[in-house]
ROLO-804347 format. One line per 2 residues: number of its first residue (from 1); their letters; for each residue x, y, z of N, C-alpha, C. Coordinates in nm, 3 decimals. Each point is the difference from the previous one (the first is absolute). Layout:
<atoms>
NUM = a = X Y Z X Y Z X Y Z; ...
</atoms>
This chain:
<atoms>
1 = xx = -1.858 1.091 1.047 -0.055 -0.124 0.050 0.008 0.005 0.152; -0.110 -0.014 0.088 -0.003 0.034 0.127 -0.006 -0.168 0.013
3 = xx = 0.152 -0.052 0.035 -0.037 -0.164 0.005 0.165 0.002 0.092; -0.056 -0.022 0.141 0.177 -0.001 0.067 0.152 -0.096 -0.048
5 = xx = -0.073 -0.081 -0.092 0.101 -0.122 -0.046 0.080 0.093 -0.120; -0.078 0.106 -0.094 0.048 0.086 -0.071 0.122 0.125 0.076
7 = xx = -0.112 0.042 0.124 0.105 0.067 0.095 0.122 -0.068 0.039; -0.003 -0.104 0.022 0.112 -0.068 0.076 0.114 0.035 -0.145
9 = xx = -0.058 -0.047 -0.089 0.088 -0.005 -0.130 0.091 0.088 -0.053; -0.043 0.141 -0.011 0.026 0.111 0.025 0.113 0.016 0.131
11 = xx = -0.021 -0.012 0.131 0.063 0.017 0.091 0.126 -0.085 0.014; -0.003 -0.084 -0.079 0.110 -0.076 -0.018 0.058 0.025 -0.073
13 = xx = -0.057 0.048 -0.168 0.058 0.029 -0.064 0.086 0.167 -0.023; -0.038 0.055 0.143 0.045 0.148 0.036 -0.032 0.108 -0.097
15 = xx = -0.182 -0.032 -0.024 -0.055 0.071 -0.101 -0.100 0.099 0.126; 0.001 0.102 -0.026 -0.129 0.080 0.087 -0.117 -0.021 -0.048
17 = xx = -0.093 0.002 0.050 -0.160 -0.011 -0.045 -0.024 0.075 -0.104; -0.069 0.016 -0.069 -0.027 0.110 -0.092 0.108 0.042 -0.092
19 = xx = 0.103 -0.046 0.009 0.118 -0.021 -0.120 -0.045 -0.023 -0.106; -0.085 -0.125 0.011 -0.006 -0.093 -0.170 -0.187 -0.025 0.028
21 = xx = -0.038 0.032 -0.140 -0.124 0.013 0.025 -0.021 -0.163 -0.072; -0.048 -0.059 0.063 -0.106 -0.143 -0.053 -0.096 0.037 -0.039
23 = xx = 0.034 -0.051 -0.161 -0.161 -0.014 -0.081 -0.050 -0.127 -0.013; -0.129 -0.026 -0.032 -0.030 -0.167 -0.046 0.002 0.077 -0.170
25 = xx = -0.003 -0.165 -0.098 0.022 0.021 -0.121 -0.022 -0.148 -0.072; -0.053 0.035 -0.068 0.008 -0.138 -0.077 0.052 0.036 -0.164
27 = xx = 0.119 -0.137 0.026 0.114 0.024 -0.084 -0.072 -0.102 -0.067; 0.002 0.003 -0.158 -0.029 -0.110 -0.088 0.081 -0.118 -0.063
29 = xx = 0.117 0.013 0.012 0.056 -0.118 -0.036 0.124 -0.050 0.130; 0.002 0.063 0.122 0.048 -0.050 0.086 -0.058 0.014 0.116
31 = xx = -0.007 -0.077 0.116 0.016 0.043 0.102 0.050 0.035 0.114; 0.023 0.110 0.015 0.141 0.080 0.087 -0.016 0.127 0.028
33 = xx = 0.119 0.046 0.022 0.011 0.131 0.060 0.101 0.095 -0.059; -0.038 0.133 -0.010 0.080 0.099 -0.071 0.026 0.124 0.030
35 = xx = 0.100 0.078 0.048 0.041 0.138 0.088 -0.024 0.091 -0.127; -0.072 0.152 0.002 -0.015 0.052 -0.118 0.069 0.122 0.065
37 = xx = 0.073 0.129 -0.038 0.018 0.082 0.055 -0.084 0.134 -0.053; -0.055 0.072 0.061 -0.036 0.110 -0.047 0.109 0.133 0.095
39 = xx = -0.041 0.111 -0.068 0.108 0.107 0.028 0.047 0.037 0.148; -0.115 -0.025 0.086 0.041 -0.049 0.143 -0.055 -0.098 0.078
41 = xx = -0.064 -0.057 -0.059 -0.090 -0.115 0.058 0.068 -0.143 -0.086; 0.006 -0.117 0.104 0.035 -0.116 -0.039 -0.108 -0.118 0.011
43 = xx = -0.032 -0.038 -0.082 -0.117 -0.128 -0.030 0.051 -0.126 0.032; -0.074 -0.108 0.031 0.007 -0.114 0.016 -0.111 -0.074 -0.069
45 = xx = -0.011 -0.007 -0.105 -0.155 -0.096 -0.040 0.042 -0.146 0.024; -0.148 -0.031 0.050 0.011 -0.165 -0.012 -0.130 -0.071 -0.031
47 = xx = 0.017 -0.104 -0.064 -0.102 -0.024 -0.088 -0.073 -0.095 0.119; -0.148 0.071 -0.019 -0.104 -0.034 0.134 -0.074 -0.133 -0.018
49 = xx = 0.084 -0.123 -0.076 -0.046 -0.078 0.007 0.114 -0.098 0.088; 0.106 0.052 0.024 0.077 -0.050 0.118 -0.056 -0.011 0.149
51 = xx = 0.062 -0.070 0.096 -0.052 0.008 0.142 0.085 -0.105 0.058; -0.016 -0.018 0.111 0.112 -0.070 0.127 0.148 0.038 -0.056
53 = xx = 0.060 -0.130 0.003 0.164 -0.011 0.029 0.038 0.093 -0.152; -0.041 -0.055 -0.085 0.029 0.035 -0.169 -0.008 0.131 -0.006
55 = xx = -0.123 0.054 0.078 0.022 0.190 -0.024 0.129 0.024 0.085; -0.016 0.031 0.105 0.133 -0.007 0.104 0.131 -0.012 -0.107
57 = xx = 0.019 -0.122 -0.017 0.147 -0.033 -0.076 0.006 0.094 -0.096; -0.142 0.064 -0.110 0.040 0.100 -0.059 0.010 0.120 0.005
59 = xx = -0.060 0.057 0.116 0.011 0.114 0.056 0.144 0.016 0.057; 0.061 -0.094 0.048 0.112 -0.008 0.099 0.125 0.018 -0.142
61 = xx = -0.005 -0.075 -0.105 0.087 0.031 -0.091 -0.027 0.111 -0.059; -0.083 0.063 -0.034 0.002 0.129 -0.019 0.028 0.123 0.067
63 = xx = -0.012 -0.017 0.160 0.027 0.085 0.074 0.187 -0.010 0.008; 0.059 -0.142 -0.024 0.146 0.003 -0.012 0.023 0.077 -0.095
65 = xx = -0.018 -0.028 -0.116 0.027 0.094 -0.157 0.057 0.137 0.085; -0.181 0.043 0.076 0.000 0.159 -0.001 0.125 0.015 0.094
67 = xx = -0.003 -0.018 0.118 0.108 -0.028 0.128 0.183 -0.001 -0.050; -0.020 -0.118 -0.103 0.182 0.008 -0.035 -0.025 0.126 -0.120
69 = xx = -0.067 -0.001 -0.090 0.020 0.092 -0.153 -0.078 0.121 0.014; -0.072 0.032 0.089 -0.076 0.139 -0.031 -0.094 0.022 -0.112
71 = xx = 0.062 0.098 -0.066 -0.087 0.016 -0.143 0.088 -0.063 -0.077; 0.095 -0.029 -0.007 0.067 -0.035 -0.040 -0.043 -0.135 -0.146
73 = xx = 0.013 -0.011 -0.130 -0.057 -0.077 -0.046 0.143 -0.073 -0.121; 0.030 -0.106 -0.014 0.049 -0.050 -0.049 -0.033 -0.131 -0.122
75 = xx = 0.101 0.051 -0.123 -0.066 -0.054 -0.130 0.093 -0.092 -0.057; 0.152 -0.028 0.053 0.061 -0.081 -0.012 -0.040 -0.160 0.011
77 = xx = -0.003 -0.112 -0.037 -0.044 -0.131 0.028 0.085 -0.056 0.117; 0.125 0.040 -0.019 0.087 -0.073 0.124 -0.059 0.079 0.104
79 = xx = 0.007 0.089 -0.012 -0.037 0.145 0.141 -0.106 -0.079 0.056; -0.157 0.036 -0.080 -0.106 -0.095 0.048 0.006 -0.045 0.027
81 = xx = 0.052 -0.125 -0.020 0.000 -0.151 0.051 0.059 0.006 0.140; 0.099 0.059 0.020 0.089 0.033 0.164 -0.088 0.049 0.076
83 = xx = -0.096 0.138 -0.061 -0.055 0.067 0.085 -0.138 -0.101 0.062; -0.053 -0.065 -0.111 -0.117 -0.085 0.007 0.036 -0.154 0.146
85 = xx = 0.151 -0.046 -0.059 0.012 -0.092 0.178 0.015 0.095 0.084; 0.107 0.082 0.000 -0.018 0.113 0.123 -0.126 0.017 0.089
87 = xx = -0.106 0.042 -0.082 -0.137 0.031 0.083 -0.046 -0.125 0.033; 0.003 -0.120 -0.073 -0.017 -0.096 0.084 0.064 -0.068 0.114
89 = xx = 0.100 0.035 -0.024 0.053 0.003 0.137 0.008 0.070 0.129; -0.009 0.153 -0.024 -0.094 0.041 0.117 -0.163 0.014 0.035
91 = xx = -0.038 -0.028 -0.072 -0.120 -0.082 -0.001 -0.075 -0.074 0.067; 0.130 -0.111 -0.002 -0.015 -0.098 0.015 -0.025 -0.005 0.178
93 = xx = 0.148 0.071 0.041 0.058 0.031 0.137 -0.149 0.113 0.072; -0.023 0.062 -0.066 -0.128 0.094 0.077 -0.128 -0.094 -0.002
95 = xx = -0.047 -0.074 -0.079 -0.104 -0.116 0.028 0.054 -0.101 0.096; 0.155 -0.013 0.007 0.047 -0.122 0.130 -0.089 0.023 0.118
97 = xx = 0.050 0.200 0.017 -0.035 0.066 0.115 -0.141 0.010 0.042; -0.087 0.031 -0.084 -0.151 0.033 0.021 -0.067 -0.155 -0.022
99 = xx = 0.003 -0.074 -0.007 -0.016 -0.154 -0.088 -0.103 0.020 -0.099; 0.077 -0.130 -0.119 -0.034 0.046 -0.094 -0.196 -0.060 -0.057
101 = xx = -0.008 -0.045 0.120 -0.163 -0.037 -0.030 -0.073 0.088 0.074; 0.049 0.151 0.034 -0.109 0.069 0.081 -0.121 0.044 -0.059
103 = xx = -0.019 0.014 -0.145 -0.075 0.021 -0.064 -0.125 -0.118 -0.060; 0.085 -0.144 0.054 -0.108 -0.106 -0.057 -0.128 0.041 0.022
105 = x = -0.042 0.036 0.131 -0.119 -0.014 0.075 -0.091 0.107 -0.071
</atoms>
């Protein structure tokens, strides 16, 4: 995504460019965002019916996932649930930084 509000996101989130590839996607029974890993390449789909603040917030929690857990994938319910506020909480703190309506427009 050649969109500097995405760059900023990344740069905050101390991701290099070309790290995580953004796909668009349309997910059918939700709309959101999902890190896929392939054998050296890391995905980001997000379902392309998102836009402004709402994509952002989900891009930004997904980029936490990747940032604290790696590939890392967890199947525990308590685990999840920790890991799931976790990313919202840095998240939260990297949209403070970039604000979180840079994408309204």
């Amino acid at each position: 995504m050649d969109d500097p509000h995405w760059q900023r996101l990344l740069q905050v989130a101390g991701i290099a460019p070309g790290e995580i590839t953004l796909l668009p996607y349309r997910f059918l029974r939700t709309r959101g965002a999902l890190l896929c890993f392939g054998p050296q390449e890391t995905y980001l789909l997000y379902d392309d019916r998102l836009s402004g603040a709402a994509l952002y917030r989900v891009l930004a929690h997904e980029l936490a996932h990747y940032r604290l857990h790696g590939r890392t994938v967890y199947f525990d319910r308590k685990q999840r649930q920790a890991e799931e506020q976790e990313a919202d909480r840095l998240a939260a703190q990297w949209l403070a930084q970039i604000g979180e309506e840079a994408g309204a427009g």
